[in-house]
N, C-alpha and C positions, 0 to 999 in steps of 0.2 A: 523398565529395566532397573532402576532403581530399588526397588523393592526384594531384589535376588542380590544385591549387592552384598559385603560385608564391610563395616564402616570402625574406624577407631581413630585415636588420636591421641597426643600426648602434649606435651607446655608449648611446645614449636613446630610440630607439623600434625594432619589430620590427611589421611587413607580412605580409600575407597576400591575396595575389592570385589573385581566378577569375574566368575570361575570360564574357562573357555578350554573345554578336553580338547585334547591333540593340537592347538594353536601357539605359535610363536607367542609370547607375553607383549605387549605394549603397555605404551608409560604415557602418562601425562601427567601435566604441573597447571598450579592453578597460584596465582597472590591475586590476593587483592588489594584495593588501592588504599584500604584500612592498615597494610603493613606498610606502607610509607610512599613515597615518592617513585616517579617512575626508574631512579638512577637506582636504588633500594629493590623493587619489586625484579629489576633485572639481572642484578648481582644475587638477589633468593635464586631464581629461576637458573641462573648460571650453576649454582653451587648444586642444586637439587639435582640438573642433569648431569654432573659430575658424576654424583653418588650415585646414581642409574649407571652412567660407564662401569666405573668404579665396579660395580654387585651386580651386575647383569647377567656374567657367567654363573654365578653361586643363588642364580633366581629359578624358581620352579617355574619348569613351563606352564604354556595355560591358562594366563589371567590377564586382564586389564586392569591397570592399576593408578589411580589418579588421586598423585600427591598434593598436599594444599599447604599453603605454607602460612601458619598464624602469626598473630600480633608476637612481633618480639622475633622472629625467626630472621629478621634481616639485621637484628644488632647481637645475635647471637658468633661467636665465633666459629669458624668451620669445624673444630673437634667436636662441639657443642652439638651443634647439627646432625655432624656423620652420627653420634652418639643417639639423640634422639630419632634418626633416620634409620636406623640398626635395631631400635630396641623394637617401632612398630613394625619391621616389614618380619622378625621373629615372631614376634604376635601374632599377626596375620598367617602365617606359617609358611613364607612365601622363600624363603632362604633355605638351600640345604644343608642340615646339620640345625636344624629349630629342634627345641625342646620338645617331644610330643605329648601329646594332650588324653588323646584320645583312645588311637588306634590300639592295638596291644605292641609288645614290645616283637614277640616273632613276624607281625606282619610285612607286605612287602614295603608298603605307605612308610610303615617308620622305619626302613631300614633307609632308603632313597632321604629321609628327612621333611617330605613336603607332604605338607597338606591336602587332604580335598576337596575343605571346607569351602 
């Protein structure tokens, strides 16, 4: 399953994208015990599910999506975060209103803002 995924990352968190037509979107979080203490690993995981509340409505449907939280994303402050949590799920093209890439500009894909990658 792996291998169909699409993957990226930035200084405080790392994505992991698989495409799923006509499906509701699901989320997962992942720290590990390299970003600190379990008190640390749980306050990442609080704030990352935040940011999923937060951008869930303005999420394209369709994909599963499993955020990883790196070194340094638990002493980063929350604007910090939302900041780098914003710039990869645009990347990824998983937000409505992403910059397009690709498609052409009259297509339907880029009028809607999301991806099919």
């Amino acid at each position: 399953m792996q291998r169909h995924g699409r993957a990226d990352h930035n200084r405080l968190l790392a994505i992991r994208v698989w495409r799923r037509d006509g499906r509701p979107s699901r989320w997962g979080f992942t720290v590990s015990r390299r970003v600190g203490g379990a008190v640390a690993r749980n306050r990442l995981r609080r704030r990352m599910r935040a940011l999923a509340r937060r951008d869930n409505a303005a999420l394209c449907a369709g994909a599963d999506i499993v955020i990883s939280g790196r070194n340094g994303a638990a002493e980063a402050s929350f604007a910090e975060l939302s900041a780098a949590w914003e710039q990869l799920l645009r990347r990824a093209g998983l937000l409505n209103g992403s910059p397009r890439e690709r498609e052409p500009i009259g297509s339907p894909e880029a009028s809607s803002g999301c991806s099919s990658r």
